[in-house]
C-alpha positions as CSV (number, residue, x, y, z in Angstrom):
1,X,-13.0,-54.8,10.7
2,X,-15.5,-52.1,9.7
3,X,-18.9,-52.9,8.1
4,X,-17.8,-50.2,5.6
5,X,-17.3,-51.6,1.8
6,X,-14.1,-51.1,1.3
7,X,-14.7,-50.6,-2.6
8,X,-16.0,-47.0,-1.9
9,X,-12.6,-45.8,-1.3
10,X,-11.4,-46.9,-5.4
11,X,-15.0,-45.2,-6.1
12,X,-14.5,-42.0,-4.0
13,X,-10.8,-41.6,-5.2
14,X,-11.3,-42.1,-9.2
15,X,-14.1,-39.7,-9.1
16,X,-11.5,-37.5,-7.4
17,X,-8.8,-38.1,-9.7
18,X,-11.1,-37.5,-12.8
19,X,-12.4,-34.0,-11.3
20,X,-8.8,-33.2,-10.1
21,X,-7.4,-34.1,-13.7
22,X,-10.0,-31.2,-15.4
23,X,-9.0,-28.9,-13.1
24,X,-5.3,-29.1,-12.2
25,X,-5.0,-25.6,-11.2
26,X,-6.5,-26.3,-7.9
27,X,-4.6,-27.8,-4.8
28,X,-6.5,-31.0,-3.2
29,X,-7.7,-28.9,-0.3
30,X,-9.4,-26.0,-2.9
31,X,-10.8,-28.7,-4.7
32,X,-12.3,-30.7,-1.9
33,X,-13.5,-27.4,-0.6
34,X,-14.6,-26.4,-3.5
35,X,-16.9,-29.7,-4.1
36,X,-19.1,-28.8,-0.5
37,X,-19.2,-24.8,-1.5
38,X,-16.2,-24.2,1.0
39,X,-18.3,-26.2,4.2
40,X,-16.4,-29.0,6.3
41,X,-16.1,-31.9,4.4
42,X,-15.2,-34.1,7.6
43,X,-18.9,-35.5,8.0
44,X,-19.8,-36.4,4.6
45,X,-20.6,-40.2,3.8
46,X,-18.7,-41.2,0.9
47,X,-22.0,-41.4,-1.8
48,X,-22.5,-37.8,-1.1
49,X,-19.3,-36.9,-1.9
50,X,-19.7,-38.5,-5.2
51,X,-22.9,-36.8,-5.7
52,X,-21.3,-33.5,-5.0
53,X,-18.8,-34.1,-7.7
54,X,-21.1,-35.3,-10.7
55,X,-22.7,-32.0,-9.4
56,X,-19.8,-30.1,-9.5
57,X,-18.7,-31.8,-12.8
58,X,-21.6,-30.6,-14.6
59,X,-21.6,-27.2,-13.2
60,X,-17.7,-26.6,-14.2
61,X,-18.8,-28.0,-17.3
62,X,-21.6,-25.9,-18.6
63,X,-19.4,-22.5,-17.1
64,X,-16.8,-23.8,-20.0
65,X,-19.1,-24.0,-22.4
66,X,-19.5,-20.6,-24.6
């Protein structure tokens, strides 16, 4: 068993879902890409990947906004 908290993985994958449902134009992979500027994701610890998308959520938000 890993000392990971397992709980990260409903966090990580609503926060997904909620971005994904905005944007349903995009495929998974151009929206995961999308979220680290088009870098490698592979690395990223699971809180910055929510970081990145309440940073991309506000971002994609104010470029709707007239």
């Amino acid at each position: 068993m890993s000392g990971r908290d397992a709980d990260r993985i409903t966090a990580v994958m609503d926060a997904i879902e909620s971005i994904w449902c905005q944007h349903p134009e995009l495929r998974l992979g151009q929206l995961l890409m999308g979220l680290n500027d088009g870098k490698d994701i592979f690395f990223i610890e699971e809180d910055r990947l929510l970081a990145l998308i309440e940073e991309k959520k506000k971002a994609w938000d104010k470029k709707k906004q007239p």
